[in-house]
C-alpha positions as CSV (number, residue, x, y, z in Angstrom):
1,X,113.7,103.5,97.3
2,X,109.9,104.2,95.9
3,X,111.1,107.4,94.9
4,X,114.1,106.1,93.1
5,X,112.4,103.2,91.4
6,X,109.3,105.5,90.2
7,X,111.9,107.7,88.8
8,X,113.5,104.7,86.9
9,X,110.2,103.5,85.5
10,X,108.9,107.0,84.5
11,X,105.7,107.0,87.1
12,X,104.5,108.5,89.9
13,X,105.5,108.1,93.3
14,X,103.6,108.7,96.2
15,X,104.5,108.1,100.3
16,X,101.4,106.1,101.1
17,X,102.2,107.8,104.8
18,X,100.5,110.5,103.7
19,X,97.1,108.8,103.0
20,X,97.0,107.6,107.1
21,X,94.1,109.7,108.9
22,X,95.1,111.8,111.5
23,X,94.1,109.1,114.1
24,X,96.8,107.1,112.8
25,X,99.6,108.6,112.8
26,X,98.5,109.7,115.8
27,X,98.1,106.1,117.4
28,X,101.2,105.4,115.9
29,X,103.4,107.9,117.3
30,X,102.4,107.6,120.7
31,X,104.0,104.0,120.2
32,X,100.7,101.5,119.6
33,X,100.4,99.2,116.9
34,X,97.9,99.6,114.1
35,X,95.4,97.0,114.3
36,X,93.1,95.4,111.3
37,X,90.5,98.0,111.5
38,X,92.8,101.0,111.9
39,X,94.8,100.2,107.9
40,X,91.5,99.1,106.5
41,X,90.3,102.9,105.3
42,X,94.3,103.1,104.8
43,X,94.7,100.4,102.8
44,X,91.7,101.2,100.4
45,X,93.0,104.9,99.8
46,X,96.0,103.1,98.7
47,X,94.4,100.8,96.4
48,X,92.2,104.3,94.6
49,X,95.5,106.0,94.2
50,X,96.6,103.3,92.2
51,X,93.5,102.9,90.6
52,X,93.1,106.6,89.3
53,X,96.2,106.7,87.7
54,X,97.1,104.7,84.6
55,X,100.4,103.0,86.6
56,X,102.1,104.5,90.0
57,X,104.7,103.4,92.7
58,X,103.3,103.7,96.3
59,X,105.1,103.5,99.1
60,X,103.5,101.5,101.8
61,X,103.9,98.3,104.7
62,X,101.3,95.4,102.7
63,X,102.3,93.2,105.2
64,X,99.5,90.8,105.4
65,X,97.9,88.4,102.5
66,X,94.4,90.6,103.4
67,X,95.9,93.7,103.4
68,X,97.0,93.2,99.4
69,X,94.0,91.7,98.6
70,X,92.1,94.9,99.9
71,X,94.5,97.0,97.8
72,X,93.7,95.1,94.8
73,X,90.2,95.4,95.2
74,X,90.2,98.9,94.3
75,X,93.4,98.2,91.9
76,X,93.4,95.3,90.3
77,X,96.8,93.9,88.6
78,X,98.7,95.9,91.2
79,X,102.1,94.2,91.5
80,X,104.2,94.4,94.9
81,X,108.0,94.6,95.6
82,X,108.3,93.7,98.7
83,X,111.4,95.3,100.4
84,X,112.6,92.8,103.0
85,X,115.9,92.2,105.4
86,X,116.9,91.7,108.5
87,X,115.8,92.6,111.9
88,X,118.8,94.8,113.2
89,X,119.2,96.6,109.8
90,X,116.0,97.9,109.7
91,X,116.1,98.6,112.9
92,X,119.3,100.4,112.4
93,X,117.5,102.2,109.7
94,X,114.6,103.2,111.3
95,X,116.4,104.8,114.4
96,X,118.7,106.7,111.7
97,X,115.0,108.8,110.5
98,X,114.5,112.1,111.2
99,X,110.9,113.7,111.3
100,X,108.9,110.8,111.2
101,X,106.0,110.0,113.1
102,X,106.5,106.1,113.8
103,X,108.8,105.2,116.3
104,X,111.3,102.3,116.0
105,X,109.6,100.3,118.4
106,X,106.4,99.4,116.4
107,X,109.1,97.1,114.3
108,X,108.3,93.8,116.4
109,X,104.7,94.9,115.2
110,X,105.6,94.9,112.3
111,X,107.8,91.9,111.9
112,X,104.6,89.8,113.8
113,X,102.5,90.5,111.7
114,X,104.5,90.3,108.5
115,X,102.9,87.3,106.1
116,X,105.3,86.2,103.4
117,X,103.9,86.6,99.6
118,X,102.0,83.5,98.7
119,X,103.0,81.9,95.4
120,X,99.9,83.1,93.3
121,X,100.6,86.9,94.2
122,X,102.4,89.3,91.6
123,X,105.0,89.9,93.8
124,X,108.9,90.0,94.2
125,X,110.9,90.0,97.7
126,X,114.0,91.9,97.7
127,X,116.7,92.0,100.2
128,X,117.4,95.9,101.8
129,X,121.2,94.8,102.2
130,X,121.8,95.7,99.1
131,X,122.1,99.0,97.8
132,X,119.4,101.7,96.7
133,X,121.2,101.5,93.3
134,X,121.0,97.9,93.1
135,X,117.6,97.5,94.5
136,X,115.9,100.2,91.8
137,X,117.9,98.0,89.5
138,X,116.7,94.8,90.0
139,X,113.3,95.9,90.7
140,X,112.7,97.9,87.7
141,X,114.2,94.8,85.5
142,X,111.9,92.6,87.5
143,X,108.5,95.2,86.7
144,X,109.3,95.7,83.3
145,X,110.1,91.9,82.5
146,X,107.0,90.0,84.0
């Protein structure tokens, strides 16, 4: 969907996957959770890739308030689209990936620590049901209409 929705808007698109240290992924394929401390270097490598380019799509799971916040630190007026849906979908989804290094069973990780977008953040949820098409869409109506 990144990809797709870079595409539309005429940026950059990068898999913010590919910013995790080796330790990470490596945590994370052997089936344990990421804590605070392991996505804080993550999470600011993410923020200077958006910061050293003038405007970019990253790909990447902002799932807390903090986590955001530490983005937009280093890349102020980020804005995030916040891809969202239900439990067995994704789940569906995830077990449907080939050749990546984070199993399907880090999603109740994920879902616990998931912390909905507060009111004051530049930020729009929207639902994974729907179609890549539609997504890219509404998302790129939503960026370039704010």
């Amino acid at each position: 969907m990144g990809e797709h929705l870079a595409a539309e808007l005429g940026l950059e698109y990068k898999d913010g996957d590919e910013l995790h240290p080796q330790s990470n992924i490596d945590k994370m394929a052997s089936g344990q959770a990421l804590d605070d401390d392991d996505r804080a270097w993550w999470l600011v490598q993410v923020g200077k890739w958006l910061r050293d380019r003038d405007s970019g799509v990253i790909a990447c799971s902002a799932l807390k308030r903090s986590y955001r916040d530490l983005i937009r630190t280093k890349a102020p007026g980020t804005i995030f689209v916040h891809l969202h849906g239900d439990y067995d979908l994704l789940l569906s989804r995830m077990n449907s990936r080939e050749d990546h290094f984070m199993p399907s069973t880090l999603l109740d990780s994920q879902f616990a620590t998931l912390e909905p977008l507060g009111e004051d953040e530049e930020a729009k949820v929207f639902d994974i049901a729907l179609s890549v098409d539609e997504i890219v869409a509404e998302a790129a109506d939503w960026v370039r209409n704010r």
